[in-house]
MARVOFI-177650 format. One record per atom (N, C-alpha, C): residue in three letters; atom name; x, z, y. Coordinates in nm, 3 decimals. Last residue first. Layout:
BEGIN
<site><r>Ala</r><a>CA</a><east>X</east><up>Z</up><north>Y</north></site>
...
***
This chain:
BEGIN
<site><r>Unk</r><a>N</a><east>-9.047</east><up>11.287</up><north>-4.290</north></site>
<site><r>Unk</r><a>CA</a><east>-8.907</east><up>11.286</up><north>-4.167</north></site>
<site><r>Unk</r><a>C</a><east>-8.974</east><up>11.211</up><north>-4.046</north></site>
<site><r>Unk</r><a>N</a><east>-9.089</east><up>11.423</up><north>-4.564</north></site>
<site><r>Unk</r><a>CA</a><east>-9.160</east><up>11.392</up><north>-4.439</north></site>
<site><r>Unk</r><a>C</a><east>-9.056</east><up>11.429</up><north>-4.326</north></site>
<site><r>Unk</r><a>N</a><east>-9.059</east><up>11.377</up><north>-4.877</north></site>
<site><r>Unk</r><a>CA</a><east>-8.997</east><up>11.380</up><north>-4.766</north></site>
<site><r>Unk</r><a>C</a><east>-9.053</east><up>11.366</up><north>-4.632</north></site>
<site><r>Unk</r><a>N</a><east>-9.203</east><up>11.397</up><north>-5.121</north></site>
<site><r>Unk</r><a>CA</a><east>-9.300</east><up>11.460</up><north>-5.030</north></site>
<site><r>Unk</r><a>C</a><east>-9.135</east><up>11.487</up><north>-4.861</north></site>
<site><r>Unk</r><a>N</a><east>-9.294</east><up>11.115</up><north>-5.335</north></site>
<site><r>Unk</r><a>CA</a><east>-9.213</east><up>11.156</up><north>-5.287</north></site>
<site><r>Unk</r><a>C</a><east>-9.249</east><up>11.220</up><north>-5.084</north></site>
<site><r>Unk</r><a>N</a><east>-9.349</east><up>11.129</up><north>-5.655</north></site>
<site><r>Unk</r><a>CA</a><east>-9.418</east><up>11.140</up><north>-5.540</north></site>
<site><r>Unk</r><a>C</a><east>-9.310</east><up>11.155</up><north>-5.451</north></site>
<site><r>Unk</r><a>N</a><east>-9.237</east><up>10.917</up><north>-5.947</north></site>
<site><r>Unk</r><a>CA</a><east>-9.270</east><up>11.072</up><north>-5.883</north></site>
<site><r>Unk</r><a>C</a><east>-9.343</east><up>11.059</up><north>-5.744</north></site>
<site><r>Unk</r><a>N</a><east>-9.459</east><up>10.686</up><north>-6.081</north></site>
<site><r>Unk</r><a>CA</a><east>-9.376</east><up>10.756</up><north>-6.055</north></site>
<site><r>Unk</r><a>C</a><east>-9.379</east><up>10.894</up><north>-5.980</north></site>
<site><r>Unk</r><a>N</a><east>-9.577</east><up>10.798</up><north>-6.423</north></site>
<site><r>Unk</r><a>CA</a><east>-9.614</east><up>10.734</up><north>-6.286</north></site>
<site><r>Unk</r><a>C</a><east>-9.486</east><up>10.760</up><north>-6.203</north></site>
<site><r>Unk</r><a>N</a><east>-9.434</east><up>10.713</up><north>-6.731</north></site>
<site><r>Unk</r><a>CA</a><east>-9.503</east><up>10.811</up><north>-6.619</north></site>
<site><r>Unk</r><a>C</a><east>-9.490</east><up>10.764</up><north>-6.505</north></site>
<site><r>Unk</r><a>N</a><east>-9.421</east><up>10.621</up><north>-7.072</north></site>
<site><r>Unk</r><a>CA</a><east>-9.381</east><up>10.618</up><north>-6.923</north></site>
<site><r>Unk</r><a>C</a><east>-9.470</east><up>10.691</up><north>-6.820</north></site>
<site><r>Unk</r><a>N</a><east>-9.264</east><up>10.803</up><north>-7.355</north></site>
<site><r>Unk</r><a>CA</a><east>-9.339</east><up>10.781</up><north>-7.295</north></site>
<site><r>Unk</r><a>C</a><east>-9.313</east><up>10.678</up><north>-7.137</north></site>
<site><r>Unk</r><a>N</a><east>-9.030</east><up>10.751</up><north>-7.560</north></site>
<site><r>Unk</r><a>CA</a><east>-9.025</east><up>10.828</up><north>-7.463</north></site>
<site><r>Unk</r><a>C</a><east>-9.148</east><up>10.738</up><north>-7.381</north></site>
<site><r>Unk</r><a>N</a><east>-9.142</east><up>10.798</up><north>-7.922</north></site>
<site><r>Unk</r><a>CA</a><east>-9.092</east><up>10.715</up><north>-7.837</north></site>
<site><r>Unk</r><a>C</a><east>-9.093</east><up>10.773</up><north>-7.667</north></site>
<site><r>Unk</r><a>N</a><east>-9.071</east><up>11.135</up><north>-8.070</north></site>
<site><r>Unk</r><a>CA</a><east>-9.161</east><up>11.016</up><north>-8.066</north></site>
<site><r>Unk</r><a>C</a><east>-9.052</east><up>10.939</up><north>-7.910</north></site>
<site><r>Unk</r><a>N</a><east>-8.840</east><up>11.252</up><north>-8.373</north></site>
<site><r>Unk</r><a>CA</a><east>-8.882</east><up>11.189</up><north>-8.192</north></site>
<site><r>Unk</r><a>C</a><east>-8.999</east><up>11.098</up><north>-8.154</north></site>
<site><r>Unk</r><a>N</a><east>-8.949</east><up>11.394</up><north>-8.624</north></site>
<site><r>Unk</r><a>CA</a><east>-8.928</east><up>11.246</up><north>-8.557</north></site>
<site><r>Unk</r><a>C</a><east>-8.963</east><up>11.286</up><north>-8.436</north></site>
<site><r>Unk</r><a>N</a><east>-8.848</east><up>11.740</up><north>-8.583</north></site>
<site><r>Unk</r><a>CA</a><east>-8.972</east><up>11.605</up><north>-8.627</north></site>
<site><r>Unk</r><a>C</a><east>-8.906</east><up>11.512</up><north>-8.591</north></site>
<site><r>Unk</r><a>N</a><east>-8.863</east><up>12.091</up><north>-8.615</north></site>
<site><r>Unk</r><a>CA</a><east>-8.759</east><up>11.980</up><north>-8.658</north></site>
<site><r>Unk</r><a>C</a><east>-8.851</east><up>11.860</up><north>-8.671</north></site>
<site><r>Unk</r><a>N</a><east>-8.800</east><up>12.383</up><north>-8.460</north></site>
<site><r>Unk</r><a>CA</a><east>-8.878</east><up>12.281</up><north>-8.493</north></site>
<site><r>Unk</r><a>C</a><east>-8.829</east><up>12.156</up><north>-8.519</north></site>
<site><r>Unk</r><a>N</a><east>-8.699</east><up>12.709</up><north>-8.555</north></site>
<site><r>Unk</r><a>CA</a><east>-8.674</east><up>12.604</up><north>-8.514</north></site>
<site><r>Unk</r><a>C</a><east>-8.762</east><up>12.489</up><north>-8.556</north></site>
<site><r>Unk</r><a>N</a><east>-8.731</east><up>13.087</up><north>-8.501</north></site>
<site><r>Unk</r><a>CA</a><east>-8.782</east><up>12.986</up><north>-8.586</north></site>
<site><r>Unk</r><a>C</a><east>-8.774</east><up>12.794</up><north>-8.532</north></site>
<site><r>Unk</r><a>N</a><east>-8.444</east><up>13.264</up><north>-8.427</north></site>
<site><r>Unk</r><a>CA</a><east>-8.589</east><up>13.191</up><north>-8.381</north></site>
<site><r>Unk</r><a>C</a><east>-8.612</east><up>13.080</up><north>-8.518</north></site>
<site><r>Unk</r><a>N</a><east>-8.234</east><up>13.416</up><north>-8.535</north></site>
<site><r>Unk</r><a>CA</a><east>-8.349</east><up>13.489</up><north>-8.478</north></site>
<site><r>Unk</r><a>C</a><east>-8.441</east><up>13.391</up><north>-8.452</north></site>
<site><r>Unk</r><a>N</a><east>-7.992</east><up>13.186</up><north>-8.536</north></site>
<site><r>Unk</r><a>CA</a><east>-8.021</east><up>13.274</up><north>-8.475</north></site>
<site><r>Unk</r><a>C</a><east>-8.169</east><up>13.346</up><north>-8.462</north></site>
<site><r>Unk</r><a>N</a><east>-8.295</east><up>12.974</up><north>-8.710</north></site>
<site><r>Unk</r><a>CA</a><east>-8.118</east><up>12.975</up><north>-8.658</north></site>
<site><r>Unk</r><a>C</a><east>-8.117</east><up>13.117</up><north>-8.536</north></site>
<site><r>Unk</r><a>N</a><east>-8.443</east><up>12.959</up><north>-8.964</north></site>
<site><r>Unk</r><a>CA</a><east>-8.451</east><up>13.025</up><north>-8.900</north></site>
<site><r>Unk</r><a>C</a><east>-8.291</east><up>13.031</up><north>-8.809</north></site>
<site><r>Unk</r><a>N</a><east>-8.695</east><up>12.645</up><north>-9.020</north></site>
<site><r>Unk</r><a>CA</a><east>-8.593</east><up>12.750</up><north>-9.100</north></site>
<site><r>Unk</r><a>C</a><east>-8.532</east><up>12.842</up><north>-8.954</north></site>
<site><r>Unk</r><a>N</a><east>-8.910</east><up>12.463</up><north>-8.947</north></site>
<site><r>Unk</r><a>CA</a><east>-8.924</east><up>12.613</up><north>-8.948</north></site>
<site><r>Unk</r><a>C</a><east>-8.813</east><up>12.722</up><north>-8.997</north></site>
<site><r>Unk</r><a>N</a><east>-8.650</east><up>12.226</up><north>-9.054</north></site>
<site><r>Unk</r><a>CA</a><east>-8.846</east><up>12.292</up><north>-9.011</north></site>
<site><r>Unk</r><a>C</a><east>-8.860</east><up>12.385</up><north>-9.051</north></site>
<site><r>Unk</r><a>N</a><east>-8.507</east><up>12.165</up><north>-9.252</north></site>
<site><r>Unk</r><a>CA</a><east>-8.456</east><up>12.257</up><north>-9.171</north></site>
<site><r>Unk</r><a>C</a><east>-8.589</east><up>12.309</up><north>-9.073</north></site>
<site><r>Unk</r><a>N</a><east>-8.574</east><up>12.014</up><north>-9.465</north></site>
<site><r>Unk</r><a>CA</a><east>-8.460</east><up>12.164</up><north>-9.515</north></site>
<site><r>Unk</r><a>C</a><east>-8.502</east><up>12.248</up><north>-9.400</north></site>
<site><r>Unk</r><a>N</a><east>-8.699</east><up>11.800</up><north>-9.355</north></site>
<site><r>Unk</r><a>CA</a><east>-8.755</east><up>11.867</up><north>-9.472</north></site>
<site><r>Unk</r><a>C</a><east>-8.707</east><up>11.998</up><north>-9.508</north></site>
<site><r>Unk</r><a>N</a><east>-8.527</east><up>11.688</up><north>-9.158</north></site>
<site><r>Unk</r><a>CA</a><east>-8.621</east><up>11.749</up><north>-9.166</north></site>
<site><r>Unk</r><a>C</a><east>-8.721</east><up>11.850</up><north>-9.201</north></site>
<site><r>Unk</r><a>N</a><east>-8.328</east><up>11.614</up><north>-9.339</north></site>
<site><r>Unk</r><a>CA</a><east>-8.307</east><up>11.750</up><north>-9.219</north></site>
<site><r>Unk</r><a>C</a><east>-8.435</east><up>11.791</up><north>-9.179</north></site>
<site><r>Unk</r><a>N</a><east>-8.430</east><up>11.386</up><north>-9.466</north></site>
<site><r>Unk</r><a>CA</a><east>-8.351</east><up>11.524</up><north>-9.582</north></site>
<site><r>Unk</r><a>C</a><east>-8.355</east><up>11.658</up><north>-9.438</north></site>
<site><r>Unk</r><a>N</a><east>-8.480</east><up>11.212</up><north>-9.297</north></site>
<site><r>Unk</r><a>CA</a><east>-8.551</east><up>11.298</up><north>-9.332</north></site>
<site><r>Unk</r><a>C</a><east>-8.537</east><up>11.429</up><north>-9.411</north></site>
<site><r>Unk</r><a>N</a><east>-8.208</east><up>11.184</up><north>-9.210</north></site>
<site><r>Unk</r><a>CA</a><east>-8.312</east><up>11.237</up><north>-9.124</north></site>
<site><r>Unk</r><a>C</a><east>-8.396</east><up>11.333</up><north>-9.193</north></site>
<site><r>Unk</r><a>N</a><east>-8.145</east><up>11.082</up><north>-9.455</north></site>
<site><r>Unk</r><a>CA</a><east>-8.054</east><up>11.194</up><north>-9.391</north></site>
<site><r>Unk</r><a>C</a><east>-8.159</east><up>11.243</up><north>-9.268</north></site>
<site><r>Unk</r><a>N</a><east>-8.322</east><up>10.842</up><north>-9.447</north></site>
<site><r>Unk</r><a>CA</a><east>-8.280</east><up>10.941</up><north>-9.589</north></site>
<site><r>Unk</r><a>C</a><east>-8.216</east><up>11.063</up><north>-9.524</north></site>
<site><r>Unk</r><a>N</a><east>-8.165</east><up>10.685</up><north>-9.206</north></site>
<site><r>Unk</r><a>CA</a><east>-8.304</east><up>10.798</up><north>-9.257</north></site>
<site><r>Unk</r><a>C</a><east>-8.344</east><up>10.872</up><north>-9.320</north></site>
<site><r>Unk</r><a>N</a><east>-7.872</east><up>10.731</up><north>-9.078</north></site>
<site><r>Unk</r><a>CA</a><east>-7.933</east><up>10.698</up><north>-9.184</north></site>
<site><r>Unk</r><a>C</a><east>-8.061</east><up>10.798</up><north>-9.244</north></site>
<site><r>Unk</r><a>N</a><east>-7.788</east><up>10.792</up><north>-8.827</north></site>
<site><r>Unk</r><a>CA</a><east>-7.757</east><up>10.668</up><north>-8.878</north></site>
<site><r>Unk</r><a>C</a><east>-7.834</east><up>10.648</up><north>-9.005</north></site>
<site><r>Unk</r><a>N</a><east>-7.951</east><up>11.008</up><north>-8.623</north></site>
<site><r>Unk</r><a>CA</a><east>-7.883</east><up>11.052</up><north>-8.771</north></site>
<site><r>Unk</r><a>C</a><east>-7.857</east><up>10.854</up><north>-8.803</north></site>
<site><r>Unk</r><a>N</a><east>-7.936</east><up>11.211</up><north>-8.368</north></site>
<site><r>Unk</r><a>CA</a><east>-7.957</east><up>11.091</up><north>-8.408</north></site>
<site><r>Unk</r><a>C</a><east>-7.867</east><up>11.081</up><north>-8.538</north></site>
<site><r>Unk</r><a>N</a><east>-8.116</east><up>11.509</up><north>-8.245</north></site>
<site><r>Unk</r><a>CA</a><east>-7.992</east><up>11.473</up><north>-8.314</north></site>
<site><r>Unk</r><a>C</a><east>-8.022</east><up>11.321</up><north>-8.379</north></site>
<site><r>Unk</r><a>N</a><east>-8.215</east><up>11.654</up><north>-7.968</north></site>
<site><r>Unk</r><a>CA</a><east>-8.247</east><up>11.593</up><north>-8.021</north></site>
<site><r>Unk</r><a>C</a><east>-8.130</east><up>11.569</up><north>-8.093</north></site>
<site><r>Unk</r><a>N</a><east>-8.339</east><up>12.004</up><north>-7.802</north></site>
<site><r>Unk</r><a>CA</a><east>-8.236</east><up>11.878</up><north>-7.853</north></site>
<site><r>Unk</r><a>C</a><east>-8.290</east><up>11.792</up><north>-7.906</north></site>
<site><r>Unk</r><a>N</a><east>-8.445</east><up>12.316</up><north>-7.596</north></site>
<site><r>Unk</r><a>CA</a><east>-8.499</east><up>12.168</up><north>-7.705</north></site>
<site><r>Unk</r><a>C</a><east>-8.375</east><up>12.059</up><north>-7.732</north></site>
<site><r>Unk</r><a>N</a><east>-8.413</east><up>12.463</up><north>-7.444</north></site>
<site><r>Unk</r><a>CA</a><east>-8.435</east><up>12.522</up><north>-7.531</north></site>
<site><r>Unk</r><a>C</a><east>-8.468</east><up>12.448</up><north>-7.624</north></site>
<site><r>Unk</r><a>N</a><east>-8.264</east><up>12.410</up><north>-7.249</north></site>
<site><r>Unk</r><a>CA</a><east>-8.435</east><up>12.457</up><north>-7.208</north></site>
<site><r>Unk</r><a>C</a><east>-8.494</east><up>12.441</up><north>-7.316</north></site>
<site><r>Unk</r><a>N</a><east>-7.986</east><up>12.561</up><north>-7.113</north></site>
<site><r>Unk</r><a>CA</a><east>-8.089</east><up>12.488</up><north>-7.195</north></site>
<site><r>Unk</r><a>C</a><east>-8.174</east><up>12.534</up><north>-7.188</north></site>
<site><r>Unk</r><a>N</a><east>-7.929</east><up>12.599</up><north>-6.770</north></site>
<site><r>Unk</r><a>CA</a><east>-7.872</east><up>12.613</up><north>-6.871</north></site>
<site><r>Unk</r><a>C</a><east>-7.988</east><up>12.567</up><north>-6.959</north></site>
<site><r>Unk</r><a>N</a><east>-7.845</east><up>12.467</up><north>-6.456</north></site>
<site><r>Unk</r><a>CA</a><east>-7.775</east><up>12.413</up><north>-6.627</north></site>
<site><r>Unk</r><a>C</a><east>-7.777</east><up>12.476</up><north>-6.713</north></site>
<site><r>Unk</r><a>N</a><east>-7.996</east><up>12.468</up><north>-6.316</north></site>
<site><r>Unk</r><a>CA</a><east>-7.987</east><up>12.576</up><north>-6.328</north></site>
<site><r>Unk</r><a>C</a><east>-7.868</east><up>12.604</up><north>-6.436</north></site>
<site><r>Unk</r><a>N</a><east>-8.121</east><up>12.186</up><north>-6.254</north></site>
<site><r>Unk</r><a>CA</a><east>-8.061</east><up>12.307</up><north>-6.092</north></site>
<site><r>Unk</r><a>C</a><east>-8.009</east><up>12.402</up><north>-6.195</north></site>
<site><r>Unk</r><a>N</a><east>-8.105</east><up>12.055</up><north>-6.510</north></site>
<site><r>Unk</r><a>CA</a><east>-8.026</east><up>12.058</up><north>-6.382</north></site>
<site><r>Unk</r><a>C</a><east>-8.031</east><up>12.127</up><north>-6.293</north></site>
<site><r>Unk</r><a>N</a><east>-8.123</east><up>12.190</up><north>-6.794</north></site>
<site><r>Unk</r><a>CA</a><east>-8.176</east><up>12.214</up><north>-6.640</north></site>
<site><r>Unk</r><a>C</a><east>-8.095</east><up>12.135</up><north>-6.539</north></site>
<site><r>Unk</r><a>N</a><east>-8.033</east><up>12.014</up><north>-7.133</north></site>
<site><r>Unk</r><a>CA</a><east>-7.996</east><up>12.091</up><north>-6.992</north></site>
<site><r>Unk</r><a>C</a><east>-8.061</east><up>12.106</up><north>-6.856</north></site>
<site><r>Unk</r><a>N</a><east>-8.082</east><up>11.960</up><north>-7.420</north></site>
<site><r>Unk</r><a>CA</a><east>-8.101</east><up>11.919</up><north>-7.317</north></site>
<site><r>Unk</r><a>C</a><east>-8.125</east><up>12.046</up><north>-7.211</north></site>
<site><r>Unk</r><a>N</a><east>-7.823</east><up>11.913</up><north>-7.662</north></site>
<site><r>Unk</r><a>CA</a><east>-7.929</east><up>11.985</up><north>-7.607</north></site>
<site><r>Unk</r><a>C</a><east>-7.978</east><up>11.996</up><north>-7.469</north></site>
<site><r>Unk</r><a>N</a><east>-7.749</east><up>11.599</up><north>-7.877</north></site>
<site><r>Unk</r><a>CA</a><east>-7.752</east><up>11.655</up><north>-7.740</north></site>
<site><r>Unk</r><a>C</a><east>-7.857</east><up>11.770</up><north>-7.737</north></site>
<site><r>Unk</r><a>N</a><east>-7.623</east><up>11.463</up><north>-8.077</north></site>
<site><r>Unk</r><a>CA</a><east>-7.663</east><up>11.592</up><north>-8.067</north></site>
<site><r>Unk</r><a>C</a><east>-7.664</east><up>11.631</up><north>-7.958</north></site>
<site><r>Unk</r><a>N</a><east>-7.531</east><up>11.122</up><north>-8.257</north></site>
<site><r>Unk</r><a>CA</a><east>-7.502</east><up>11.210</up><north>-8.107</north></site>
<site><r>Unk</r><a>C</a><east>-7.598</east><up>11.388</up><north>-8.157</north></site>
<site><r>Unk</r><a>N</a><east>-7.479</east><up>11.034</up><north>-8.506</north></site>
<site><r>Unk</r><a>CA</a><east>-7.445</east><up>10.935</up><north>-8.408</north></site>
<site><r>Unk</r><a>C</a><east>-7.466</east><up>11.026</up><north>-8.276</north></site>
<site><r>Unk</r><a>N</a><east>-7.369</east><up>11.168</up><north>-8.807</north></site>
<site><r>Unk</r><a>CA</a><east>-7.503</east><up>11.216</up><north>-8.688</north></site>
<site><r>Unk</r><a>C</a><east>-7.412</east><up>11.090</up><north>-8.614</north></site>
<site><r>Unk</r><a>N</a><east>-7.397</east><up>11.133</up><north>-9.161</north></site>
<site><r>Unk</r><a>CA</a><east>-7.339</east><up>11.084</up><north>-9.057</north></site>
<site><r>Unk</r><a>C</a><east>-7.460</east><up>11.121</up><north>-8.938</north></site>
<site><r>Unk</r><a>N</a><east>-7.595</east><up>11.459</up><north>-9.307</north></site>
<site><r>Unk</r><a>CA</a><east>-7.497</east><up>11.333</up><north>-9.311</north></site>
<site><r>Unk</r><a>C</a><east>-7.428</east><up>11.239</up><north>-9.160</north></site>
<site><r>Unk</r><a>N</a><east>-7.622</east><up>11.691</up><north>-9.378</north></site>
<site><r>Unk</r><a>CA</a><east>-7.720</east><up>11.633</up><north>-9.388</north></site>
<site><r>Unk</r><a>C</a><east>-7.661</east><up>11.443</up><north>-9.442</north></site>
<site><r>Unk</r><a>N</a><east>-7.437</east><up>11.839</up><north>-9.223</north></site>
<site><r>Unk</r><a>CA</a><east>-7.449</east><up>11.871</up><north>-9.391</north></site>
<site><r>Unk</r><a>C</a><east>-7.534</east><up>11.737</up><north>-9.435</north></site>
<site><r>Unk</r><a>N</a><east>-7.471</east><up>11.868</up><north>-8.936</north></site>
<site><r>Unk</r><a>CA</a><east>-7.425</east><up>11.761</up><north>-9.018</north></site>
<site><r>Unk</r><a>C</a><east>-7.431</east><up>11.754</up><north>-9.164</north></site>
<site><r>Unk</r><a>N</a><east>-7.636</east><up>12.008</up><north>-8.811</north></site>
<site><r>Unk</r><a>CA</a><east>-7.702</east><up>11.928</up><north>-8.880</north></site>
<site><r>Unk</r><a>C</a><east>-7.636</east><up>11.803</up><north>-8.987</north></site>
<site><r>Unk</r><a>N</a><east>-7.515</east><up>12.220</up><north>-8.675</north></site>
<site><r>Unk</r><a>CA</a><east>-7.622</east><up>12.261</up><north>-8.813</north></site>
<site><r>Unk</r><a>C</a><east>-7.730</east><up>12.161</up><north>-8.912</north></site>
<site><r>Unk</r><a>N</a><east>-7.310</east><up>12.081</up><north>-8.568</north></site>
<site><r>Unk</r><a>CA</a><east>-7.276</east><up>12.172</up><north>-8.657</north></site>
<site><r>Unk</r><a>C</a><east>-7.421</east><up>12.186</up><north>-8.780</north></site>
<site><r>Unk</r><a>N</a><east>-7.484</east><up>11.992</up><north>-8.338</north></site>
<site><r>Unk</r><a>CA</a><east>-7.454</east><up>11.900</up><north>-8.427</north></site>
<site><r>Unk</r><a>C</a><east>-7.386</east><up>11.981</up><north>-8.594</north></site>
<site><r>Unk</r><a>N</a><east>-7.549</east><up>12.260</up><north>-8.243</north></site>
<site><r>Unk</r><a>CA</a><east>-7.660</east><up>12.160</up><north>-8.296</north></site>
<site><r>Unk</r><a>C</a><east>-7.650</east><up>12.042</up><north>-8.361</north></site>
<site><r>Unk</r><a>N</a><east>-7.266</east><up>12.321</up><north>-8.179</north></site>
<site><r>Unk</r><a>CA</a><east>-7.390</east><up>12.390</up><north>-8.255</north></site>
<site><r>Unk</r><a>C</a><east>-7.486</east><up>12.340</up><north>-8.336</north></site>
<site><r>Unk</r><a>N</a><east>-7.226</east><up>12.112</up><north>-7.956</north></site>
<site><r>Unk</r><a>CA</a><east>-7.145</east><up>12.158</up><north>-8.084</north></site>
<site><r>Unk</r><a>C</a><east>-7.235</east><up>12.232</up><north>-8.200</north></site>
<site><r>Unk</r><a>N</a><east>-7.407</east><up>12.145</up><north>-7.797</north></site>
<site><r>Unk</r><a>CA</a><east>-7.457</east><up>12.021</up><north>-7.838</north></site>
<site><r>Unk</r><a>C</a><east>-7.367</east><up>12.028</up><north>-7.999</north></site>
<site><r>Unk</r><a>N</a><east>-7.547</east><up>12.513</up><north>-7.802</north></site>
<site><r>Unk</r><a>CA</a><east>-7.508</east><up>12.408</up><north>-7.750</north></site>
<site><r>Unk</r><a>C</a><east>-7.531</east><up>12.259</up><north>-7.840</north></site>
<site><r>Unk</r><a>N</a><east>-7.735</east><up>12.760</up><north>-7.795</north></site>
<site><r>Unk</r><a>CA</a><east>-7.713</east><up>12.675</up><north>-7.850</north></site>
<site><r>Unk</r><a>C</a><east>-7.640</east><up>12.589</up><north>-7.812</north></site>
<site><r>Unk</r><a>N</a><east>-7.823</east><up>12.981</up><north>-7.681</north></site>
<site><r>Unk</r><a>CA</a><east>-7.717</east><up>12.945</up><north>-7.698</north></site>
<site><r>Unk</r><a>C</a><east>-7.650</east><up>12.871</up><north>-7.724</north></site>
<site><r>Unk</r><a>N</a><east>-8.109</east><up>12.987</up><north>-7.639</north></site>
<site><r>Unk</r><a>CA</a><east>-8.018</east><up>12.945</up><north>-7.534</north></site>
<site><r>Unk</r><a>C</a><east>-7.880</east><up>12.914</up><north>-7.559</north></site>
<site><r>Unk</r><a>N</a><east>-8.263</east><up>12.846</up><north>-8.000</north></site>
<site><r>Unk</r><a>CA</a><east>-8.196</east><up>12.969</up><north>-7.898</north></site>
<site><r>Unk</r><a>C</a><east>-8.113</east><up>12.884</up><north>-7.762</north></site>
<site><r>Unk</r><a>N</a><east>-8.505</east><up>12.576</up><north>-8.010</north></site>
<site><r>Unk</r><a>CA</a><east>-8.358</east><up>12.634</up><north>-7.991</north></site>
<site><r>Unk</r><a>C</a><east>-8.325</east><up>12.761</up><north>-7.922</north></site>
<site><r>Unk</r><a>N</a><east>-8.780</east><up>12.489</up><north>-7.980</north></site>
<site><r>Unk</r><a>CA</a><east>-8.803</east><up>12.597</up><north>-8.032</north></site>
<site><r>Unk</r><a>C</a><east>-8.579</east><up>12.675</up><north>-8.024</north></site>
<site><r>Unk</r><a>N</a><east>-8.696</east><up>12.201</up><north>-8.168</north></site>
<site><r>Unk</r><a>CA</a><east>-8.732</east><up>12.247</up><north>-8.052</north></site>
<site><r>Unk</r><a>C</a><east>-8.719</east><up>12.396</up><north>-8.029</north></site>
<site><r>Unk</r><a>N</a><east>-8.604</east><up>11.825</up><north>-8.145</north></site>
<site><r>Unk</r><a>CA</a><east>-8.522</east><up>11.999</up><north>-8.232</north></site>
<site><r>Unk</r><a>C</a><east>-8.587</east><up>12.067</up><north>-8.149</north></site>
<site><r>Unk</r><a>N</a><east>-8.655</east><up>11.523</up><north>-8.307</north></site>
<site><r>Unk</r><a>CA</a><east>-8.690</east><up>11.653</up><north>-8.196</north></site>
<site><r>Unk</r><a>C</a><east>-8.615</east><up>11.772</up><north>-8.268</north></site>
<site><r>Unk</r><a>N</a><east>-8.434</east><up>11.259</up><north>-8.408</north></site>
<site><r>Unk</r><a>CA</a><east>-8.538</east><up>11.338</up><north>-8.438</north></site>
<site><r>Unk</r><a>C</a><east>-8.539</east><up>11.495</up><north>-8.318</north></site>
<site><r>Unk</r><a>N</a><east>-8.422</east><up>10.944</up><north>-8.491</north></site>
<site><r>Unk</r><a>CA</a><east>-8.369</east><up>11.051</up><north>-8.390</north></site>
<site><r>Unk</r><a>C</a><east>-8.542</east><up>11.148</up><north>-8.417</north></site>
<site><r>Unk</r><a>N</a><east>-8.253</east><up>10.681</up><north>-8.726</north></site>
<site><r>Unk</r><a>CA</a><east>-8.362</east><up>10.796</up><north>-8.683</north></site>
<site><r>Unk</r><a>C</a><east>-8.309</east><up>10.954</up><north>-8.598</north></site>
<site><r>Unk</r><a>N</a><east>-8.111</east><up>10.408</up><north>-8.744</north></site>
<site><r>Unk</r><a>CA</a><east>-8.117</east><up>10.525</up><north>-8.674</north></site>
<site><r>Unk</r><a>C</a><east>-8.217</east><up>10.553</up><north>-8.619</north></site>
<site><r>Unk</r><a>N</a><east>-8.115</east><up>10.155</up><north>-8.988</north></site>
<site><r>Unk</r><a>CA</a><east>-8.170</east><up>10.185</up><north>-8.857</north></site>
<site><r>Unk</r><a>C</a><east>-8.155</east><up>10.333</up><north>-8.827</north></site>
***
């Protein structure tokens, strides 16, 4: 089963190459996305990396929490499940 796990705390620089780069040691990744602004596109400073095999999750976990990429201290956890939310509001007044 594939474990996806939070990355937080990321320099701007980071990209999805990057973030898969610092996690492959670990083992097979299935994606590495860092998640992007849309009005502004640039990161907002958080990813997630999906690992095919848990043992390998957790091995990244364990190495890479709190370790230090570029200058910042990085956050490394199980993803939690994506919540649901009301919907948006919508303030078009035509």
């Amino acid at each position: 089963m594939a474990t996806k796990l939070f990355v937080g705390s990321l320099p701007w620089a980071v990209d999805d190459q990057a973030l898969e780069d610092l996690f492959q040691e670990f083992g097979a990744i299935t994606s590495a996305k860092v998640i992007m602004d849309r009005e502004s596109g640039r990161s907002k400073g958080f990813g997630f990396v999906e690992f095919d095999d848990d043992t390998a999750a957790k091995a990244a976990i364990d190495k890479l929490n709190g370790s230090a990429v570029q200058g910042r201290n990085i956050v490394v956890s199980e993803a939690r499940p994506l919540e649901s939310r009301p919907p948006r509001r919508d303030f078009d007044r035509r």
